[in-house]
PyMOL Python script that loads the backbone (N, CA, C, O; Angstrom):
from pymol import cmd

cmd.read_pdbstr("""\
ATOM      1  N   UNK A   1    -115.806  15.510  92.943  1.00  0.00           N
ATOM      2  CA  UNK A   1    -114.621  15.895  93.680  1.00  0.00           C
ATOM      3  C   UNK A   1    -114.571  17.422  93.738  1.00  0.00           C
ATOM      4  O   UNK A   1    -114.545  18.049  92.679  1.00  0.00           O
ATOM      5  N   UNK A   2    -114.558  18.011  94.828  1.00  0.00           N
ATOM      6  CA  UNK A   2    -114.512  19.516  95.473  1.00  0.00           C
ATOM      7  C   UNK A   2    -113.336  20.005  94.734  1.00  0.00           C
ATOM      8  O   UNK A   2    -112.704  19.083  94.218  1.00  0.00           O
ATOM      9  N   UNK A   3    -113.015  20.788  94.597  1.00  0.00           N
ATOM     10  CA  UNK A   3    -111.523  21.701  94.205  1.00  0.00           C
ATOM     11  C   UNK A   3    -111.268  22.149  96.073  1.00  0.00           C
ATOM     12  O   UNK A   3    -112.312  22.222  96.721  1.00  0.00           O
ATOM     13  N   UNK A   4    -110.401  22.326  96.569  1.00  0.00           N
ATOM     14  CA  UNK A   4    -109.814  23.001  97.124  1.00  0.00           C
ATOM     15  C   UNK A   4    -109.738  24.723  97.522  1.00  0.00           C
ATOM     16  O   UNK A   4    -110.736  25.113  96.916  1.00  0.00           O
ATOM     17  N   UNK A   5    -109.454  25.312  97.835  1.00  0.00           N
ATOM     18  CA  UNK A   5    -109.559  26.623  98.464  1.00  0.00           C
ATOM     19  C   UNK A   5    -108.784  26.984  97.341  1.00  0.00           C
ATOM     20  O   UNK A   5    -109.220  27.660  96.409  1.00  0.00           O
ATOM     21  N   UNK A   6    -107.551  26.502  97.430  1.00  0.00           N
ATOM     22  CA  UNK A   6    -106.047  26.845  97.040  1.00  0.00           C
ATOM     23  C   UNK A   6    -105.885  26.587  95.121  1.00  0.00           C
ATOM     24  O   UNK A   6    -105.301  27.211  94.235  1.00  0.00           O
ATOM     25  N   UNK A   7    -106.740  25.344  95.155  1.00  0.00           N
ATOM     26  CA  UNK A   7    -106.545  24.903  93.762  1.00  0.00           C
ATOM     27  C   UNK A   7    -107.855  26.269  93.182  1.00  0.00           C
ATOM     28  O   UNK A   7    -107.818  26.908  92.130  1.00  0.00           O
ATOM     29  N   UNK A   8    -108.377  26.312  93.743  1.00  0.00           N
ATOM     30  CA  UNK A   8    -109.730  27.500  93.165  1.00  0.00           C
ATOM     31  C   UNK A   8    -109.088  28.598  92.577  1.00  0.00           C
ATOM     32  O   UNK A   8    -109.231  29.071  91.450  1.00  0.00           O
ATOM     33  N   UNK A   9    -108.449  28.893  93.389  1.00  0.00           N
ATOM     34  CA  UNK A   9    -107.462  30.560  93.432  1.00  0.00           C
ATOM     35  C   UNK A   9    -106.915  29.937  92.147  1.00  0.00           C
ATOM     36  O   UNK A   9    -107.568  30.410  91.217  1.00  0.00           O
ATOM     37  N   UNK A  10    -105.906  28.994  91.654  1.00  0.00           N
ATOM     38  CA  UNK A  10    -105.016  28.934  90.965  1.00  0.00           C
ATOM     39  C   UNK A  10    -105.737  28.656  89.427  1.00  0.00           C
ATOM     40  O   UNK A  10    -105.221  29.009  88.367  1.00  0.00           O
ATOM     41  N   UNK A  11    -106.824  28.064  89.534  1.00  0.00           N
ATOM     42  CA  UNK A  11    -107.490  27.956  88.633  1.00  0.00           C
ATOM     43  C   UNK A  11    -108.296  29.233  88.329  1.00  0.00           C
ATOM     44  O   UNK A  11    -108.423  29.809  87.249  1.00  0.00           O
ATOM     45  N   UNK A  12    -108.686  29.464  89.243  1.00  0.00           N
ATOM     46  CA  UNK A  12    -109.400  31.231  88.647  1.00  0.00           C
ATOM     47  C   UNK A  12    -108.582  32.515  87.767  1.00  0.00           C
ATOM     48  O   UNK A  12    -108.982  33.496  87.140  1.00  0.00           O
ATOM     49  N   UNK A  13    -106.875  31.790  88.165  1.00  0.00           N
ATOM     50  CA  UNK A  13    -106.345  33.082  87.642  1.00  0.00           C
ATOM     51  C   UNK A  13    -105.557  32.375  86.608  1.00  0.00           C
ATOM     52  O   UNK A  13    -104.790  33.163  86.054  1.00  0.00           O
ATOM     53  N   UNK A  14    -105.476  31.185  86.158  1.00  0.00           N
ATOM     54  CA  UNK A  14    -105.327  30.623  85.027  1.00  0.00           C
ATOM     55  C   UNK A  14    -106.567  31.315  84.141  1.00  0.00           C
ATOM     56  O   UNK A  14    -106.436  32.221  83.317  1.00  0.00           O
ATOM     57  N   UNK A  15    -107.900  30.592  84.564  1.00  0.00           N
ATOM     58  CA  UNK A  15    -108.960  31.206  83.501  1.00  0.00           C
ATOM     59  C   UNK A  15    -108.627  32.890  83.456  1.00  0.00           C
ATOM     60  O   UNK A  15    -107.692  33.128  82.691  1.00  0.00           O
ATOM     61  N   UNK A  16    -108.971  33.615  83.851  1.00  0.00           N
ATOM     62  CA  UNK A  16    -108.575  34.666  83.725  1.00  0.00           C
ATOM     63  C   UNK A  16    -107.336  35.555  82.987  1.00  0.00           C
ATOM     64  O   UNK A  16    -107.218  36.710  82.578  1.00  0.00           O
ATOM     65  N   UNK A  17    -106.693  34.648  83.036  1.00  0.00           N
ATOM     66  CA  UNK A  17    -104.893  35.224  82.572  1.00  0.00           C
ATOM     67  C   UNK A  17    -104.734  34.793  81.162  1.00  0.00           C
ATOM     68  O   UNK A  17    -104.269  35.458  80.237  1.00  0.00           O
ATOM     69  N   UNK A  18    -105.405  33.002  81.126  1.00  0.00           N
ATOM     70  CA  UNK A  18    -104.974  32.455  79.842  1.00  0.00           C
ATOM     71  C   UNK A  18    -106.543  32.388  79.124  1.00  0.00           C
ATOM     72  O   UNK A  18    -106.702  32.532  77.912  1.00  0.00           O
ATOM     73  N   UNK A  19    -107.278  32.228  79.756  1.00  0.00           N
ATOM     74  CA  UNK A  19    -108.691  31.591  79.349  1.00  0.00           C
ATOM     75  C   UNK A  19    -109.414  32.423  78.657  1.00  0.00           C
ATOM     76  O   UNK A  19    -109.978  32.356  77.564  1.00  0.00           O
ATOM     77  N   UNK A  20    -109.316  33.172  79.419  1.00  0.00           N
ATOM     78  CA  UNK A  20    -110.670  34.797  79.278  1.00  0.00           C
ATOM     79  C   UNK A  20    -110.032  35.825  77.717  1.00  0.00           C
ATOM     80  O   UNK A  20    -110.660  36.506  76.906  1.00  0.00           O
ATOM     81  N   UNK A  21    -109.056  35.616  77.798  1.00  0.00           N
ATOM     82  CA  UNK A  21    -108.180  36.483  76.386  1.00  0.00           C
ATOM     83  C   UNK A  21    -108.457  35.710  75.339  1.00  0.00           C
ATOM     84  O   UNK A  21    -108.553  36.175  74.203  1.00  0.00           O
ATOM     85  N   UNK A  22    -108.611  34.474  75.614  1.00  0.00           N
ATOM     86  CA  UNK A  22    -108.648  33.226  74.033  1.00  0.00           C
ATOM     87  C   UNK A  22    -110.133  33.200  73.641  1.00  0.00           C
ATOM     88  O   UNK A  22    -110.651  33.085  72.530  1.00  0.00           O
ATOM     89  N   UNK A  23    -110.786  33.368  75.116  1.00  0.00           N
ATOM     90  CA  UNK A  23    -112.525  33.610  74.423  1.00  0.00           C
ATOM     91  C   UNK A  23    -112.688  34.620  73.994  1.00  0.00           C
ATOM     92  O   UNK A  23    -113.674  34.817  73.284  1.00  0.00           O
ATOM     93  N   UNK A  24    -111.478  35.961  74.362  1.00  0.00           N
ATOM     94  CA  UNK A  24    -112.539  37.201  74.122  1.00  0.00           C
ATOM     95  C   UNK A  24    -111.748  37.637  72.227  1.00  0.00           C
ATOM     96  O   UNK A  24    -112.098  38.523  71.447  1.00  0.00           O
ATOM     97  N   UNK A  25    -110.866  36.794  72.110  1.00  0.00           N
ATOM     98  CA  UNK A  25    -110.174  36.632  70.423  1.00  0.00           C
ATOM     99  C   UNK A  25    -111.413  35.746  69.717  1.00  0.00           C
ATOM    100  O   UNK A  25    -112.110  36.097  68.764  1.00  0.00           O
ATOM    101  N   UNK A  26    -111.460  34.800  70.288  1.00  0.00           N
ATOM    102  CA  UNK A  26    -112.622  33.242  69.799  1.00  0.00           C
ATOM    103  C   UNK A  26    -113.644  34.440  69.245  1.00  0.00           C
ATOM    104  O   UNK A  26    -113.714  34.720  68.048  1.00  0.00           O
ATOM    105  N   UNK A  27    -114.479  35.151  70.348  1.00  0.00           N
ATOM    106  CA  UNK A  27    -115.626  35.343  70.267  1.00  0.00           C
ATOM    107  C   UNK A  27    -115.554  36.446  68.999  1.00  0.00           C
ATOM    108  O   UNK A  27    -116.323  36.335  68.044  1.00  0.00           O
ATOM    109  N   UNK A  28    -114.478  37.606  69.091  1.00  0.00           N
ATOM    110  CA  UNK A  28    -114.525  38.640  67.967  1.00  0.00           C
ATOM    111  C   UNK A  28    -114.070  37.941  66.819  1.00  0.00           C
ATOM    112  O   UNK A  28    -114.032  38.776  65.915  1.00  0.00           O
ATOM    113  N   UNK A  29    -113.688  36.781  66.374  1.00  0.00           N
ATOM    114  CA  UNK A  29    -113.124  36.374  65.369  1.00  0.00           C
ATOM    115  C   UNK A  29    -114.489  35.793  64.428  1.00  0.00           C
ATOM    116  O   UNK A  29    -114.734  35.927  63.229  1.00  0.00           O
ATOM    117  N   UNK A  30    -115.372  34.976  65.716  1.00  0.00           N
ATOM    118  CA  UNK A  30    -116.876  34.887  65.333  1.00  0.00           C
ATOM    119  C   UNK A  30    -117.058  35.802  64.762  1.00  0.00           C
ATOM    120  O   UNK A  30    -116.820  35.754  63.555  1.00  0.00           O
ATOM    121  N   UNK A  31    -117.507  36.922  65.284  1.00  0.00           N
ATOM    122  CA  UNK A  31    -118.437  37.931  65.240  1.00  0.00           C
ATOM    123  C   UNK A  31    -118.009  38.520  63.722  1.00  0.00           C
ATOM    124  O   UNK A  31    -118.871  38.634  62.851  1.00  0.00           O
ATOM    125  N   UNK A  32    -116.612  38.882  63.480  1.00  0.00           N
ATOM    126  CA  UNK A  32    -116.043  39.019  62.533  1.00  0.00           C
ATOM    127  C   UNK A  32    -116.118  38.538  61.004  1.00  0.00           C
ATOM    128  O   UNK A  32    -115.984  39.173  59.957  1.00  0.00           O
ATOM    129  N   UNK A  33    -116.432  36.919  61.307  1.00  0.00           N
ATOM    130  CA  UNK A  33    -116.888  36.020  60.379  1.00  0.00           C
ATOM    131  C   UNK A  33    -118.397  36.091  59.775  1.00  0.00           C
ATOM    132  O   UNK A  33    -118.762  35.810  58.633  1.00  0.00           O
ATOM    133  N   UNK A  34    -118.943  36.417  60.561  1.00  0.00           N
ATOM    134  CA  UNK A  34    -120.549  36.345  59.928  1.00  0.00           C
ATOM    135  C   UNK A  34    -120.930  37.795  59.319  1.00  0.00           C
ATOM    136  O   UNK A  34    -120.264  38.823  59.442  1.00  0.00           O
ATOM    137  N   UNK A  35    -121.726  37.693  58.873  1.00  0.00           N
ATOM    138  CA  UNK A  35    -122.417  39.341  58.068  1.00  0.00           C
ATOM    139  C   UNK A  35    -122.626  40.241  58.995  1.00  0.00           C
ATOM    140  O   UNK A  35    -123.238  39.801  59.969  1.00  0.00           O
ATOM    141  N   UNK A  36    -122.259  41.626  59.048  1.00  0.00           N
ATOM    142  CA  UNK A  36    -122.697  42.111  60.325  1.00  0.00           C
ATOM    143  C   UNK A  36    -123.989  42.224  60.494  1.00  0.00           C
ATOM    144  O   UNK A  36    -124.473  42.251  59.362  1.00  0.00           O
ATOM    145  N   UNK A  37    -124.881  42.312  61.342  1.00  0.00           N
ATOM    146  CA  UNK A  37    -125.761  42.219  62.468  1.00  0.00           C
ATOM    147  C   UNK A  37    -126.404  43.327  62.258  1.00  0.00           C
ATOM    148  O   UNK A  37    -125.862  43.480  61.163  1.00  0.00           O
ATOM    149  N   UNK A  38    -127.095  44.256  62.337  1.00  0.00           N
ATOM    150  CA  UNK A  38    -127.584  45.489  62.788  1.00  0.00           C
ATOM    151  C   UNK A  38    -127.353  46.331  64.312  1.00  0.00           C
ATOM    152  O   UNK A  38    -128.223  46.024  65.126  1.00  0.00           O
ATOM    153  N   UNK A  39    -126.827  46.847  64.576  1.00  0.00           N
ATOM    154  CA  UNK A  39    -125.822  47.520  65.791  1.00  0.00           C
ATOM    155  C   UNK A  39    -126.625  47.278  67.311  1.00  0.00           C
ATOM    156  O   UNK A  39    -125.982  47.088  68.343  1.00  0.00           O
ATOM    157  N   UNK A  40    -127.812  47.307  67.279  1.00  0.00           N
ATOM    158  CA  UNK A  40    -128.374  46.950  68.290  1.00  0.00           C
ATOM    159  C   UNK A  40    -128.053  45.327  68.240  1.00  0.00           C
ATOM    160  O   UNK A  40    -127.157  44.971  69.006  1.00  0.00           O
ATOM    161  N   UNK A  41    -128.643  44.351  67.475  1.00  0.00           N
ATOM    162  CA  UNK A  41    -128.281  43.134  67.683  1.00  0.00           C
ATOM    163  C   UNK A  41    -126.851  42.619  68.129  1.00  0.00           C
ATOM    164  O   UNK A  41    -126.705  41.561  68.741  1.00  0.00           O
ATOM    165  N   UNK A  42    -125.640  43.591  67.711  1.00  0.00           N
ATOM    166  CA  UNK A  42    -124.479  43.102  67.615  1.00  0.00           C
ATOM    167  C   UNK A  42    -124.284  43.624  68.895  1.00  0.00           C
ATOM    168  O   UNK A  42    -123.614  43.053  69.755  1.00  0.00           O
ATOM    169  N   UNK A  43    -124.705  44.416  69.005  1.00  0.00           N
ATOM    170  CA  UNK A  43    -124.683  44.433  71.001  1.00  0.00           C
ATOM    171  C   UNK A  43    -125.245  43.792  71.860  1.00  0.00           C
ATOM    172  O   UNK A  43    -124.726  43.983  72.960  1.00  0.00           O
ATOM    173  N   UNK A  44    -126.081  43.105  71.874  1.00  0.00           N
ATOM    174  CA  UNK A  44    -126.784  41.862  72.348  1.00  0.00           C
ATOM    175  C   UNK A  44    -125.759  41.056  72.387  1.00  0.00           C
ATOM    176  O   UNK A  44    -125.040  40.935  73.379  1.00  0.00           O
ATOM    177  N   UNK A  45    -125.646  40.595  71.582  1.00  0.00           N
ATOM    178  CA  UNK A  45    -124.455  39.259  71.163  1.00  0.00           C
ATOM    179  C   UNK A  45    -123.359  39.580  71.803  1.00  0.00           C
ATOM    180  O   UNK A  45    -122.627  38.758  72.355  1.00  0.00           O
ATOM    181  N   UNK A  46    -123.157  40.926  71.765  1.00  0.00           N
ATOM    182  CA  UNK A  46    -121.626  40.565  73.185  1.00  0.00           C
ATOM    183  C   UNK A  46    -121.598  40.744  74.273  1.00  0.00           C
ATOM    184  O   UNK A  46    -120.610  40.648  75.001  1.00  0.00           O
ATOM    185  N   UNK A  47    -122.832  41.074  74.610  1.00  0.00           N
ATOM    186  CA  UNK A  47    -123.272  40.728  76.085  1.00  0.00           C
ATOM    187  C   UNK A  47    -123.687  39.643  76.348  1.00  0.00           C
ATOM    188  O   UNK A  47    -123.334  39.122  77.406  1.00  0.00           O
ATOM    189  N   UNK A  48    -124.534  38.996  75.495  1.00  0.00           N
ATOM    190  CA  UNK A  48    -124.378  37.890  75.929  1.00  0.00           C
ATOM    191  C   UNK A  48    -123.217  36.881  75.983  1.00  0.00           C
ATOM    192  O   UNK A  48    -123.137  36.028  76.867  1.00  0.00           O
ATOM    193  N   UNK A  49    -122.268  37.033  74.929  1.00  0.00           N
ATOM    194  CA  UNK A  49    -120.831  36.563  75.074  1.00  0.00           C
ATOM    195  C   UNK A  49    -119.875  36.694  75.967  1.00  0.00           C
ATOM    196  O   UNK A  49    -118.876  36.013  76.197  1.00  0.00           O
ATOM    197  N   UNK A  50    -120.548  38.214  76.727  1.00  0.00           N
ATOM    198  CA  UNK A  50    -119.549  38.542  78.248  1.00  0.00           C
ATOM    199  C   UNK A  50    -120.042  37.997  79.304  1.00  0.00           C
ATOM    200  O   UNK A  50    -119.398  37.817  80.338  1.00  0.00           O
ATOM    201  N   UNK A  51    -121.578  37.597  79.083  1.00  0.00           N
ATOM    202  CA  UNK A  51    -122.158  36.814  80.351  1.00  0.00           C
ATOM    203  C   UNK A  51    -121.785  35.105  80.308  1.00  0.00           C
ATOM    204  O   UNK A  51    -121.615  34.253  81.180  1.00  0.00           O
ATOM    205  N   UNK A  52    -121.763  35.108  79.095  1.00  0.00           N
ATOM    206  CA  UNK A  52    -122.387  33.376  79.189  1.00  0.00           C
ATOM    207  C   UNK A  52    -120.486  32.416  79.427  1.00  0.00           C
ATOM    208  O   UNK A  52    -120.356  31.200  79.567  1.00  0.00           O
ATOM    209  N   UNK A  53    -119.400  33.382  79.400  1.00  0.00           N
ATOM    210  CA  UNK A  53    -118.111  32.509  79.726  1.00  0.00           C
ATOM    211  C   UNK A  53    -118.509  32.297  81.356  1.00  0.00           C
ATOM    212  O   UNK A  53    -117.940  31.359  81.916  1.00  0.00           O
ATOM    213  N   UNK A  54    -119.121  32.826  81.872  1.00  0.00           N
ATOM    214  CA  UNK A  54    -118.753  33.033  83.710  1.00  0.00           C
ATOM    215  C   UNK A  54    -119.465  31.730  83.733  1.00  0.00           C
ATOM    216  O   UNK A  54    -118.997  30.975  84.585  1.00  0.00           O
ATOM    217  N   UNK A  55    -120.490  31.221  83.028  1.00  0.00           N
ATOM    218  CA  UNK A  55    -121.802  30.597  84.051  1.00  0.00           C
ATOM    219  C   UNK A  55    -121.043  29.411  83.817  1.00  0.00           C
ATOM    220  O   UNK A  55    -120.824  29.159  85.002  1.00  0.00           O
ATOM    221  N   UNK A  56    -120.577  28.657  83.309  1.00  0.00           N
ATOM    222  CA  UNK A  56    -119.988  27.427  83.596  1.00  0.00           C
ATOM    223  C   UNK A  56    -119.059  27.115  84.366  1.00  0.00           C
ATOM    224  O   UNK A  56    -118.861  25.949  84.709  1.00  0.00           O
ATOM    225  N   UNK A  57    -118.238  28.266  84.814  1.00  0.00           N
ATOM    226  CA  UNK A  57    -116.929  28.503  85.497  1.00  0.00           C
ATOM    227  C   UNK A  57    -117.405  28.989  86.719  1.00  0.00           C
ATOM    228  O   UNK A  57    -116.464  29.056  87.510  1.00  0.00           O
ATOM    229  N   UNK A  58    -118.603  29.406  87.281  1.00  0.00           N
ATOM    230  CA  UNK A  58    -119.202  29.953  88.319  1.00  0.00           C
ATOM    231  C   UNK A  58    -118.343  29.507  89.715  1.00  0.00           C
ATOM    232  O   UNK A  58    -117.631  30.067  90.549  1.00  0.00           O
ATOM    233  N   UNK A  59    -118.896  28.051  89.422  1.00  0.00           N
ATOM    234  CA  UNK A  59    -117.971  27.034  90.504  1.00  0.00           C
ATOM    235  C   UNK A  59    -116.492  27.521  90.997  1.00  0.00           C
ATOM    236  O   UNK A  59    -116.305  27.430  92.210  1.00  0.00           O
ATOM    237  N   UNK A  60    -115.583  27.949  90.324  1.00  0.00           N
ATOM    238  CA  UNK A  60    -114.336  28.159  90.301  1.00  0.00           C
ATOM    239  C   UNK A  60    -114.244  29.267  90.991  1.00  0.00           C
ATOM    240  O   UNK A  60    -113.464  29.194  91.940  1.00  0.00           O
ATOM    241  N   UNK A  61    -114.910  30.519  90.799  1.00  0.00           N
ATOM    242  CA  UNK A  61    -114.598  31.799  91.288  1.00  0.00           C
ATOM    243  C   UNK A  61    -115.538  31.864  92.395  1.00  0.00           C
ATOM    244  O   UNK A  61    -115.629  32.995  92.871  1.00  0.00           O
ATOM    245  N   UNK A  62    -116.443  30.753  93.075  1.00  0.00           N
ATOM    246  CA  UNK A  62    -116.930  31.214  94.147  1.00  0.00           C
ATOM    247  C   UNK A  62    -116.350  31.182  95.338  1.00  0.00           C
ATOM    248  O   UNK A  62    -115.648  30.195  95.556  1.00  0.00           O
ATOM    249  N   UNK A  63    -116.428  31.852  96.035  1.00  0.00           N
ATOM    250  CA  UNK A  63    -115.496  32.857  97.669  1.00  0.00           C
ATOM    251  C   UNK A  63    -114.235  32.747  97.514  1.00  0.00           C
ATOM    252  O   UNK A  63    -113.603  32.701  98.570  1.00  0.00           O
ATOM    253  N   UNK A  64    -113.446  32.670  96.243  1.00  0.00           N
ATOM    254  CA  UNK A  64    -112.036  33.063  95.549  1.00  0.00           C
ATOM    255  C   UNK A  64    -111.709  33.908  96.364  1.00  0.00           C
ATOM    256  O   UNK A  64    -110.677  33.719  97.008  1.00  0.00           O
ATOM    257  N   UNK A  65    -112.788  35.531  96.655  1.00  0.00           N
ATOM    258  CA  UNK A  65    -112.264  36.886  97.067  1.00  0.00           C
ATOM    259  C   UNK A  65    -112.025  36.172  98.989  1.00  0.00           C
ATOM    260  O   UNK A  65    -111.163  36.590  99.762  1.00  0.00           O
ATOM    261  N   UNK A  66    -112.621  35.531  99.176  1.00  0.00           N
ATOM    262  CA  UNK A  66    -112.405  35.599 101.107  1.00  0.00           C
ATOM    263  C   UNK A  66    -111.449  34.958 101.619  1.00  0.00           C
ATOM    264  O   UNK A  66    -110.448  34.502 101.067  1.00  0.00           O
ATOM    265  N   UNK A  67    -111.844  34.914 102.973  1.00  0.00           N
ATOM    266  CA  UNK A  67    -109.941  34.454 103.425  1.00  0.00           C
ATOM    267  C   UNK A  67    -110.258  33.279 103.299  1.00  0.00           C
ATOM    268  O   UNK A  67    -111.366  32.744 103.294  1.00  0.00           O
ATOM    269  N   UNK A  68    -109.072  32.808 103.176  1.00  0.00           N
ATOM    270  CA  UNK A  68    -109.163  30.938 103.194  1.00  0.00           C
ATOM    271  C   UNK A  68    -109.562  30.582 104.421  1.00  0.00           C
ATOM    272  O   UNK A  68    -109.076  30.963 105.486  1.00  0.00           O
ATOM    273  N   UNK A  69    -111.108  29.306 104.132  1.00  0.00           N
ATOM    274  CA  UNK A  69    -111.430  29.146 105.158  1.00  0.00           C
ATOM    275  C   UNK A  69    -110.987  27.959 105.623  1.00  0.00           C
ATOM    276  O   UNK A  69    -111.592  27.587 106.629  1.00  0.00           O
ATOM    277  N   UNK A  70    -109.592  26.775 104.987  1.00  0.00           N
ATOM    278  CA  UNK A  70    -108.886  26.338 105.774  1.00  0.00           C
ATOM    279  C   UNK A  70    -107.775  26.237 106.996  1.00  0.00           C
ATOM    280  O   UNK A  70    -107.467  25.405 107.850  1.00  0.00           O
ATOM    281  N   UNK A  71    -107.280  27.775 106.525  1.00  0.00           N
ATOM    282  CA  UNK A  71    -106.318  28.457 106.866  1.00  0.00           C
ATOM    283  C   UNK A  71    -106.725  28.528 108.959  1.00  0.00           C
ATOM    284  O   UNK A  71    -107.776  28.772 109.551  1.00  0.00           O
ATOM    285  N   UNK A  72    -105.232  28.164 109.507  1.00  0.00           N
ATOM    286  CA  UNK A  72    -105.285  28.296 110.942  1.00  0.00           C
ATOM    287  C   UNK A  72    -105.389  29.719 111.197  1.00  0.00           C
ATOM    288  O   UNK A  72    -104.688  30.518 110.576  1.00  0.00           O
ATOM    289  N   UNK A  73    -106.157  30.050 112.004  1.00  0.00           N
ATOM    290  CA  UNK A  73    -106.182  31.223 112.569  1.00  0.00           C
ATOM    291  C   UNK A  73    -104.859  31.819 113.276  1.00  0.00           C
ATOM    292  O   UNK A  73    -104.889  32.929 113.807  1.00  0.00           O
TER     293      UNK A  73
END
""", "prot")
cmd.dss("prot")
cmd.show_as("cartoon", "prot")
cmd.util.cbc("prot")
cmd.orient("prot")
C-alpha cells in the first residue's frame, strides 16, 4: 500500500520532529554506554549513525520537497 502525497508530508515531519530527536538521544546514550572508542573510530560510528536512520525511511521523504503531484492545477 502506497502512502499518499499528503500522508508522506505528515509522516516526514512526524519522523523528523518526534523521531529523529529520540534516535539522536538513543544513539548518544549508546555511545555513552560502551568504553570509549579511539576518536577516529568514534567518528565513524556517528556517521554512520547519521546515515543509517534515513535508509529505511528513504520511502517517506521521497519528492516530500515538490509540488503535489495530485493537486489540480
Amino acid at each position: 500500500m502506497a502512502l499518499s502525497y499528503k500522508a508522506r508530508r505528515r509522516w516526514s515531519l512526524v519522523i523528523l520532529l518526534v523521531g529523529l530527536p529520540l534516535y539522536i538521544v538513543a544513539a548518544v546514550a549508546i555511545m555513552s554506554a560502551i568504553p570509549r572508542p579511539p576518536l577516529w573510530l568514534e567518528l565513524a560510528i556517528y556517521v554512520a549513525l547519521g546515515v543509517v536512520w534515513a535508509l529505511p525511511l528513504r520511502f517517506v521523504f521521497l519528492g516530500v520537497g515538490k509540488a503535489d503531484p495530485d493537486a489540480e492545477e
